[in-house]
N, C-alpha and C positions, 0 to 999 in steps of 0.2 A: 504494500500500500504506500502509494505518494504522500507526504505529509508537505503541505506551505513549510517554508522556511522563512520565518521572520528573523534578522542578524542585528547580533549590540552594536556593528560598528566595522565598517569599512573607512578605507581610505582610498577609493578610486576616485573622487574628485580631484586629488593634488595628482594623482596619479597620469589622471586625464590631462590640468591644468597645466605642471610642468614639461616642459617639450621633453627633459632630458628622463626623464621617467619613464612616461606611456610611449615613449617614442615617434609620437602623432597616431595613435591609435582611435577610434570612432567608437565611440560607446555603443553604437547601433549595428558595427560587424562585428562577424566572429574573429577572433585573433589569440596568438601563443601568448602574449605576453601581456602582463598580469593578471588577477585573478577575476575582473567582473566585465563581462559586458554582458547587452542586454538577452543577445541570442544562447547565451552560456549560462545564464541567467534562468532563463526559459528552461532550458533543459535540464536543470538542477532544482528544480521547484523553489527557486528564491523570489519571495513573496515580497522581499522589500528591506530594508531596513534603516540604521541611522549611517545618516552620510555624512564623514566627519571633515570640515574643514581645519585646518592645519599648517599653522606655519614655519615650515622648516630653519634652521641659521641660512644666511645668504652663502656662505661659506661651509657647509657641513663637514665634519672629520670625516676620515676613510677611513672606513670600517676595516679593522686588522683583517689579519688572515685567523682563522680558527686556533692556530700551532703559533699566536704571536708570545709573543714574553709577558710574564705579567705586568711586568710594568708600561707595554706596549698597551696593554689593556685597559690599565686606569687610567693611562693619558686620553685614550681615545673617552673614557667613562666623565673624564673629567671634561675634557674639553664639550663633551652635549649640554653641559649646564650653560653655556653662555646665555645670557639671555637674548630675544631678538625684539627691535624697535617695533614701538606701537603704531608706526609711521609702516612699516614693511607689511604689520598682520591686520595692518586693517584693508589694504593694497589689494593682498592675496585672501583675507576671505571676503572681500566683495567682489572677486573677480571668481570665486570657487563659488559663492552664493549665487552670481547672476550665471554660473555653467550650468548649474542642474536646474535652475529655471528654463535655461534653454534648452535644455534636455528632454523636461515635460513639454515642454510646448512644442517641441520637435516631434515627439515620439507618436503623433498621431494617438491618443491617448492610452498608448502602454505603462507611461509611466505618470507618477502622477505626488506632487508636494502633497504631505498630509499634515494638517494642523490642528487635527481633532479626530480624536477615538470611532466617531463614526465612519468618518470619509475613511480609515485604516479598516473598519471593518469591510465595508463595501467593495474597497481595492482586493481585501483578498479574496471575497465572496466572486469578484470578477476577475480573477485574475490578471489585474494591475498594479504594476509596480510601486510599492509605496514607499516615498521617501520623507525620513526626517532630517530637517537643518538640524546640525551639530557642531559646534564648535569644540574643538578640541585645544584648551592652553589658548584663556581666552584675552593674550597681550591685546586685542583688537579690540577689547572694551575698556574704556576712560577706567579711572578708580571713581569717578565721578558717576557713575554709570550711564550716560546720556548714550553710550551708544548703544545700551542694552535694551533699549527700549524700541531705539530706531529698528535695530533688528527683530527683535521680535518681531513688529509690527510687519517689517516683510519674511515671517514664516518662522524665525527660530524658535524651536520647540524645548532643546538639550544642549548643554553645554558642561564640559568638563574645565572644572579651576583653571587647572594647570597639566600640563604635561609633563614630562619628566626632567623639568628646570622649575629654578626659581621664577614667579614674576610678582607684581605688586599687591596679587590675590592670599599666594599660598606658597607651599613649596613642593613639588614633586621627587618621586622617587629616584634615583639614580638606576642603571642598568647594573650591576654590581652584582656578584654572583659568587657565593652565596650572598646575603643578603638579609635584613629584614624590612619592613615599610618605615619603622620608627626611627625618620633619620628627618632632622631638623626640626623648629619650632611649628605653629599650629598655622591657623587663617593669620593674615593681616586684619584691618581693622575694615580693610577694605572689601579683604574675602567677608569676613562676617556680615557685614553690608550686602556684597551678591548673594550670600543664601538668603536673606532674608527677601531682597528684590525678587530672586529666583517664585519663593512662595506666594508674593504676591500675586506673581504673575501667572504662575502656573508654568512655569518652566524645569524641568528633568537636571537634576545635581547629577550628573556622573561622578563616581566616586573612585574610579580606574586612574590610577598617574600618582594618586594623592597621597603624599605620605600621613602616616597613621594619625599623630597628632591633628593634622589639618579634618581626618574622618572623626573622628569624634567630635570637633568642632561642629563638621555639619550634624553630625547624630544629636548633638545638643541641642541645637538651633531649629531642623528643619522638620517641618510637620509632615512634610511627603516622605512614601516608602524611601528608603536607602537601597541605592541602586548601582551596581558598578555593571558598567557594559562589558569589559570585553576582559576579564581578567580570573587567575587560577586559584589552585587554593595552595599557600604557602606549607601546608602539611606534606604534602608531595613533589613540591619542587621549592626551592628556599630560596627564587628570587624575591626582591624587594617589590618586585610588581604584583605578588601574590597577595593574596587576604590569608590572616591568621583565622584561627578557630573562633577567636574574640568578637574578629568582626565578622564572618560568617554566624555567629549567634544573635548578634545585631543586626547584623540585615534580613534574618529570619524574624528577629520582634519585631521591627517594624514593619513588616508584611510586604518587604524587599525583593530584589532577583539578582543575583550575578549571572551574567554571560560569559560562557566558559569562552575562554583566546582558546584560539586553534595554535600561536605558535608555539612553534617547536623548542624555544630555550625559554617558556615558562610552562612546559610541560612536561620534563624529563626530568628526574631526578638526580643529572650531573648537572642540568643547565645547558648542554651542549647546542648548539645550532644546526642541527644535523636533519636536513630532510628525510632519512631513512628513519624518522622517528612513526612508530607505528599510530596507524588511528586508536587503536586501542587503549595509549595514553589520554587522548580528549575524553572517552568514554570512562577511562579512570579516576578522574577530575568530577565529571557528573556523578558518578556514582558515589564520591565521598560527599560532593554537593548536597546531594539527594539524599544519603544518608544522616549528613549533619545538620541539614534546615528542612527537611522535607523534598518532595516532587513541586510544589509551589513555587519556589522561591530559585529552580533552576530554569536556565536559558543557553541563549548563546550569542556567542559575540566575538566574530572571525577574529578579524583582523584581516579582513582581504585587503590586499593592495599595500599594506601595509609592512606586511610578517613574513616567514619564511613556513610555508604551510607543511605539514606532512606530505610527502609524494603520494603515499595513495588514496589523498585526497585530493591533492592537485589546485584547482579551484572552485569554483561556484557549482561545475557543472558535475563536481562530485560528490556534492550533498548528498544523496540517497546512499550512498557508500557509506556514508559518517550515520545515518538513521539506522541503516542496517547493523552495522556494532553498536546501537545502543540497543537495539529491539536484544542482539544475543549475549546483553551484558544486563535482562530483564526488565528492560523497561516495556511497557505494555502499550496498545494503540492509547489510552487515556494519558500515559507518560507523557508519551512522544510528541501529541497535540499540545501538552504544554509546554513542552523546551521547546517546541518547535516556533508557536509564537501565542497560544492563549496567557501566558503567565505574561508576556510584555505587553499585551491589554489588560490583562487586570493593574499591572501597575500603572499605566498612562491613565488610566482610569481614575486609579485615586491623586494622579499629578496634575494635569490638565485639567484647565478649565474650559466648560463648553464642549 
């Protein structure tokens, strides 16, 4: 049986945006290189998901080789902290924000912006692509918040603090391996400020990036479930990107969901970046998910375009491969419809207003 696939969190807009990425690739053929377009899509019953903008450094470090020296490591670990101008990310996500507007208005209505839990029902009910604005590491909003609002109003629904640097919100987590989350001070005064805007508005706290201090911040503060899109459980791999058992308890009280990452070095238990990493590690991650907050409170949340995926999962159009190791890791059709994407309606549900 086919299940929709609703996803925490792709990065094929920057993917698409930057020439040196997508390679000039057309979100509407089919093509090798990276993980989402819309025909591959199609074929992998991806029902939609959040679509994350993202502002790279202008400059980004070169990713070592696997076999580099540790110290090769931390330099590269250290140099992602830089932070990037709020002049660069407001640049790149109104230029990422007006792509997937042209994307639905292109797509002859395949695809389609969703700003409310209905129009999400109906797109999958129709099999139409639905997509959430996301902002991911949100330098592109004032500390003032004036541009939080402008965006909204043209469609942002999610937004995560920070990404894995410092900016004037919070502090995110370093790539560091091993690892824990609890590394640096909490919200700014400023972060504090955006969860509270966030609630009024009715806009989605991603809690993925955020180091720990900065997650309990929002757990204190925010009246919406506690929701990390795209991230593991630090029980089974000991990066700093993973959730402790603390906050997988916490994001089960508050009637929360984690999106299991597909990638491969917050899936393995060395960390390793290794595509030969089996599907059966994602399916490992669900099932302690599943086991420590319930079937409620799991999902998913790739990382396409983003990550280095499992091989025999490949991309988008391998979903049904990744459904089928969870059906034989016991998850049942009532399961599977909820990772799949009912559990990310119930919590848009109690986020979103309207």
């Amino acid at each position: 049986m086919r299940y929709p696939i609703f996803d925490g969190h792709n990065d094929t807009l920057l993917n698409l945006y930057v020439p040196e990425r997508g390679q000039g690739r057309s979100f509407f053929e089919r093509s090798d290189i990276g993980h989402i377009d819309l025909p591959r899509a199609l074929e992998g019953g991806f029902a939609g998901g959040f679509f994350a903008m993202f502002t790279p450094q202008a400059d980004p470090p070169k990713k070592p080789a696997a076999d580099a020296s540790p110290e090769a490591l931390a330099a590269y670990v250290e140099a992602l902290q830089t932070p990037v101008s709020q002049e660069r990310a407001r640049e790149l996500t109104l230029g990422m924000m007006a792509l997937l507007l042209r994307i639905a208005s292109q797509s002859a209505g395949r695809v389609r912006v969703v700003h409310d839990v209905a129009s999400l029902r109906q797109c999958i009910a129709d099999g139409v692509m639905a997509a959430i604005m996301h902002i991911e590491g949100v330098e592109a909003i004032d500390p003032g918040l004036d541009a939080l609002y402008v965006f909204y109003e043209a469609g942002l629904r999610s937004l995560g603090p920070v990404w894995s640097r410092p900016n004037a919100f919070g502090h995110g987590v370093p790539f560091a391996f091993p690892g824990t989350p609890d590394t640096g001070p909490g919200l700014t005064e400023a972060g504090k400020a955006l969860v509270r805007a966030c609630n009024d508005l009715g806009v989605l706290i991603d809690l993925s990036h955020l180091n720990e201090k900065g997650f309990w911040d929002v757990a204190d503060r925010s009246a919406h479930p506690l929701i990390a899109t795209h991230s593991g459980a630090h029980a089974l791999c000991a990066s700093p990107r993973n959730l402790t058992d603390r906050q997988l308890d916490a994001i089960r009280a508050s009637g929360g969901v984690v999106g299991v990452n597909f990638h491969v070095g917050f899936l393995r238990e060395d960390g390793r970046q290794e595509a030969d990493t089996p599907l059966q590690r994602i399916a490992d991650h669900a099932v302690y998910m599943a086991d420590r907050m319930g079937i409620e409170h799991v999902a998913l949340g790739s990382d396409f375009d983003g990550a280095t995926m499992p091989a025999e999962l490949g991309d988008v159009a391998g979903l049904p491969r990744l459904m089928d190791t969870l059906a034989a890791n016991g998850f049942g059709p009532d399961d599977l419809q909820k990772i799949g994407y009912t559990n990310w309606i119930r919590v848009l549900e109690a986020t979103w207003h309207g």
